[in-house]
N, C-alpha and C positions, 0 to 999 in steps of 0.2 A: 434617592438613587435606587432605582429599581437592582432587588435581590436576586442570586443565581438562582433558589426556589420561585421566585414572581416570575424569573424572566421563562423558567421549562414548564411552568405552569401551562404555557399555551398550548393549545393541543397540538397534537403532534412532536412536541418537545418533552412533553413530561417524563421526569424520570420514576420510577419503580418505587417502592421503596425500599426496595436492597440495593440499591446504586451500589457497589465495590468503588471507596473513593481512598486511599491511604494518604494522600498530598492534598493540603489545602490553598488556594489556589496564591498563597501567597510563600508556600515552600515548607511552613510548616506542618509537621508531622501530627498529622489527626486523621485516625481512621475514621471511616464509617460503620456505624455497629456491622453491618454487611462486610466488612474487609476482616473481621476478627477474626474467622475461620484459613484466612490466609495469611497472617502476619508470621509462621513461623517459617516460610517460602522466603519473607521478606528478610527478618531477621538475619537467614542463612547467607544472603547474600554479603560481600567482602567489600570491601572499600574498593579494590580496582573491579569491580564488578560495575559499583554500583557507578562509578568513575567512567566507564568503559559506555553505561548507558549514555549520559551526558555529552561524551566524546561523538558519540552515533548519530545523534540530534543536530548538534551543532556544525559536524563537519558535511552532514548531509541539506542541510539549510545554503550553505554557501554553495553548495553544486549546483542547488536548485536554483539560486539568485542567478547564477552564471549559465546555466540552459536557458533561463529565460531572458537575460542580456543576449545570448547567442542568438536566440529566435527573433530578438526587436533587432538586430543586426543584419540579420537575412541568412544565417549559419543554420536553421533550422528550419523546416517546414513547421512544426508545431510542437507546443510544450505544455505539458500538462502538472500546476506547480503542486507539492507535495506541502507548501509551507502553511501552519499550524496542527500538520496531522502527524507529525515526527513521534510523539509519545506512543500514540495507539501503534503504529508499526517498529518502532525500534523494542517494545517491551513485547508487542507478540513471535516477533521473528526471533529475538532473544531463547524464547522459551521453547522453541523447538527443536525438537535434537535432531542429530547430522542426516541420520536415517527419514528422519520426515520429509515428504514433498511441500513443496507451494505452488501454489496458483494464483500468481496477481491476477489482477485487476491489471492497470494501466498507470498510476500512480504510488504505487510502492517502490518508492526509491531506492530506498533505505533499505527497506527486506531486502531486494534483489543485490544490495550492494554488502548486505553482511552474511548472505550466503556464498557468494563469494565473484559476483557476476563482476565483469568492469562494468564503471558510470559509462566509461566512451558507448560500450554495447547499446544503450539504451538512445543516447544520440541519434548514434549510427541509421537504428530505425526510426526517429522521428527527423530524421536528415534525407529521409526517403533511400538508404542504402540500403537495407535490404527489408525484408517482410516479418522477419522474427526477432531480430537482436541479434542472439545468443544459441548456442546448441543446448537445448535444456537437457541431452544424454553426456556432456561432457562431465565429467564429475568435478571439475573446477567451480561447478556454477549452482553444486549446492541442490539438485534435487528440484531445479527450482526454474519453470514453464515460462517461454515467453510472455510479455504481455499480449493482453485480450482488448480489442479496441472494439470488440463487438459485445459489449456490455450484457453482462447476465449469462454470455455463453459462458464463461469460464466454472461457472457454478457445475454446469454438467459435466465436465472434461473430470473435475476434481471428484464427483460424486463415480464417474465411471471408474476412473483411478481405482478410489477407494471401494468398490467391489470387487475391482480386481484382487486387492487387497485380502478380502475377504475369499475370497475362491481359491486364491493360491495362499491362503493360512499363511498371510505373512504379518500376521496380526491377531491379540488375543490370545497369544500360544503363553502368556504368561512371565516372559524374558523382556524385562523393560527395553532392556539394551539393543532389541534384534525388533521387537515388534513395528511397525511404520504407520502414522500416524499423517494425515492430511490436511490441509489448513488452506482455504478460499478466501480472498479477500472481494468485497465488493461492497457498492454503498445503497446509502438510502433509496438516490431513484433505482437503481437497477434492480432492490428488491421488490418495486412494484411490476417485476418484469415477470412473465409467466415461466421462464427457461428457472428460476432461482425456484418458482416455485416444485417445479416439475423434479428438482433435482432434488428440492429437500423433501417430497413425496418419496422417491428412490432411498434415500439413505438412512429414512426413517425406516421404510421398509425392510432394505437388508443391512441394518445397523453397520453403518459403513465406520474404519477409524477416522471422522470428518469431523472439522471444527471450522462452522460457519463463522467468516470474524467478517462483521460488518462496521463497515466505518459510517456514521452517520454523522456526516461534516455539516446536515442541515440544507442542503441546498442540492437540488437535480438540476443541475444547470442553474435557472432562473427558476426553477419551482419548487417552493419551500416544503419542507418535509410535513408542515402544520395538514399542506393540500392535500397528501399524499396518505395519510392516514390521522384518523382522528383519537389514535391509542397509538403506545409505543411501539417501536419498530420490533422488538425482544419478541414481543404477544405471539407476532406471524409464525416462527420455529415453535414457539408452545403449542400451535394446533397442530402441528403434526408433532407433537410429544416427543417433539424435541426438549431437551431440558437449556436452558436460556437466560442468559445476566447480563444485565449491563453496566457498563465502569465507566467511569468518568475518562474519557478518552484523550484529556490530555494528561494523565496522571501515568506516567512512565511503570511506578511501580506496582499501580493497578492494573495496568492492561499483563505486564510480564506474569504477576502472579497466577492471576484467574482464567488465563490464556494457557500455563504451564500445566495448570492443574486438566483444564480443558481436555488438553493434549494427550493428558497423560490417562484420562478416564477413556479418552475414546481407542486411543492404542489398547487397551486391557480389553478392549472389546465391549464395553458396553454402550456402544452405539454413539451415532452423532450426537453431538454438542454447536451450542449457538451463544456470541458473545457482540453484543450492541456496543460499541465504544463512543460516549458522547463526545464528539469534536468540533469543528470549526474549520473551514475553508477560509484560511487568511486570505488568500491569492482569488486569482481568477480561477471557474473552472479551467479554461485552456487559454491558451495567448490569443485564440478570435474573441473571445468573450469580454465585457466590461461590466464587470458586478455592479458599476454605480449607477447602471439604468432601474436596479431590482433591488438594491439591500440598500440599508440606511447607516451612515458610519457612525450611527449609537450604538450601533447591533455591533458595528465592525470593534467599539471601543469596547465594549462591553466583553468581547471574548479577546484581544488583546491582552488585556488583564488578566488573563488564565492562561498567558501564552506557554505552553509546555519546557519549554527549554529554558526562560525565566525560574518557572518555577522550580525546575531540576536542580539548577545554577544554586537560588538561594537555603535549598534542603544542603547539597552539598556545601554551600558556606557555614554552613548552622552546624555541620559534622568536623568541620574544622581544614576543606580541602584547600591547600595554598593557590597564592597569586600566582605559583611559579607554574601549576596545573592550568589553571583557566587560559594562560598566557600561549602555553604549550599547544592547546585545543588550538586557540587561534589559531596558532603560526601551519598546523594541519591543514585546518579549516581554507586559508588562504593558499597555500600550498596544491591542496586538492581546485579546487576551484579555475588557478592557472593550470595545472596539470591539462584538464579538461578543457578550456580551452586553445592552449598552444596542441593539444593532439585532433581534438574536432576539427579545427580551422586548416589541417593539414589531411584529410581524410578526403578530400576535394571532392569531385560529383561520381555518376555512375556512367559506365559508357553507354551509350543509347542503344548498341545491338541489345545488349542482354535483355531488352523488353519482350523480343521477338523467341528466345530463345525455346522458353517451355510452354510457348501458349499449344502447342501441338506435339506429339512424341514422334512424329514422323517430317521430314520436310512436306513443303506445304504451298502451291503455286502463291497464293494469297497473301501468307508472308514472305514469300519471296519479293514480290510484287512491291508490297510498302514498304520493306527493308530497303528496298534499289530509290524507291521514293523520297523517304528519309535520307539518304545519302545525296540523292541529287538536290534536295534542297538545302539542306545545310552546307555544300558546296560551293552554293549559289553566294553564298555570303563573303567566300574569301577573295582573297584580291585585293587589290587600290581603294579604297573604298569610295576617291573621288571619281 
């Protein structure tokens, strides 16, 4: 049986040799010489802490199973699954304090849902309801950016933020508590994207509070990460001296540690930070996609077996967490899941004026024109219909 060192062997999979791995892929507890420098982060951590992670994973797995039932149903335009990538974003979003912004990507579930966003929100707009989700100034939602469906940009919005940052010295002044700290998600293909590089050009230059956290789930759509570079994805923020690690990305309490620490170096001011999380795309990239014309289901068994939430489950069995907690996660788990759908299924469609509304800021003969258009056809329909 080929080993987890034979199988990252390949190029473009290799890991470092500082990997940060604290879970081994079967739950028990074995650092990597690389994680010693973080084990007293871990240590600190509480039993409903650590409880709390596991809770996040699992309840966030079932939402995702149920958006993408909703979208094979015809309840959604498109679903992009989050499922085997729960460890790397529940231990980085974890570790950011309230003060910090986010910038997803498009698959950050779970971030968006424990900063404080509703799951409907994120529906809403792959339901084609509206263009953003959520008001990212509402302070309900945690500091925390629509998604970015235009891959790579989100990198710059965060690096602008984060000079902002720096200009109005709301950063670096030395006050853990007060200073604000920036955190981007985006993955492997999007870092071959020039916008990711352009942005970590910027933030190397005026030492932005930014922490690139890229999820390298292995796969850009259909093009493996081996294509995309022939050295690890980490390397790319080393050349612009950025400082840069990579963790085993479905290891919940590696990604929370070297994430917090991340966080908390580049808040102090000493410039962006870059963090590789090794992971795995259980799912499809998005519900048009079918992984099985591109990936081989060795590959798919092979990282199965490292599945993040399994192995969370068995660390905490090994701590001594009862039946009557796992049991409880469920009844959440499920609980959420229906939530989500009896309230999607009830959000109904959009009314059809609203498309004409802001194409112009003034009235406008030409929307007038197709407004009167679209009304007279869709009237055409009602009636007897024999």
């Amino acid at each position: 049986m080929t080993t987890f060192e034979e199988f990252v062997s390949e190029p473009g999979l290799a890991e470092e040799p500082g990997v940060v791995r604290v879970l081994a892929a079967d739950g028990s507890f074995a650092p990597s010489p690389a994680a010693e420098p973080y084990l007293s982060l871990i240590d600190a951590l509480t039993d409903a802490q650590l409880e709390e992670f596991y809770r996040d994973m699992a309840v966030i797995r079932a939402f995702d199973r149920q958006a993408t039932n909703l979208q094979r149903q015809g309840q959604l335009a498109l679903w992009p699954p989050s499922f085997g990538q729960e460890a790397a974003q529940v231990g980085s979003a974890r570790a950011a304090r309230s003060q910090d912004h986010i910038f997803p990507s498009y698959r950050e579930h779970v971030v968006t849902k424990i900063r404080g966003v509703d799951p409907v929100d994120i529906l809403r707009l792959m339901r084609g309801l509206t263009h953003g989700g959520w008001n990212p100034t509402d302070p309900k939602n945690g500091n925390t950016r629509p998604y970015t469906l235009v891959l790579g940009a989100q990198t710059l919005h965060a690096t602008g933020y984060g000079m902002g940052l720096v200009f109005d010295k709301r950063c670096g002044t030395g006050d853990p508590e007060r200073d604000e700290a920036v955190i981007v998600y985006y993955g492997d293909g999007a870092s071959s994207q020039g916008d990711v590089h352009e942005a970590m050009v910027f933030a190397a230059s005026y030492r932005t509070p930014e922490v690139f956290f890229l999820q390298n789930n292995q796969w850009a759509i259909s093009v493996p990460v081996s294509t995309q570079s022939p050295v690890p994805l980490a390397r790319r923020a080393q050349g612009y001296g950025m400082p840069s690690i990579q963790i085993d990305g479905n290891d919940v309490l590696a990604s929370y540690a070297v994430t917090r620490v991340a966080l908390d170096e580049a808040r102090s001011g000493l410039g962006p930070r870059a963090v590789e999380a090794l992971t795995y795309r259980m799912g499809a990239h998005t519900t048009s996609d079918d992984p099985t014309k591109y990936r081989t289901s060795t590959q798919e068994q092979f990282w199965g077996a490292r599945d993040p939430i399994e192995r969370m489950r068995a660390f905490l069995q090994g701590r001594g967490a009862s039946d009557a907690f796992f049991a409880d996660v469920d009844d959440e788990a499920a609980a959420t899941a229906d939530d989500v759908r009896v309230r999607t299924t009830a959000l109904g469609g959009i009314p059809t004026d609203l498309m004409f509304d802001h194409v112009y800021s003034e009235p406008h003969p030409l929307i007038d024109e197709q407004r009167a258009w679209l009304a007279a056809y869709e009237a055409s329909f009602e009636g007897d219909p024999s």
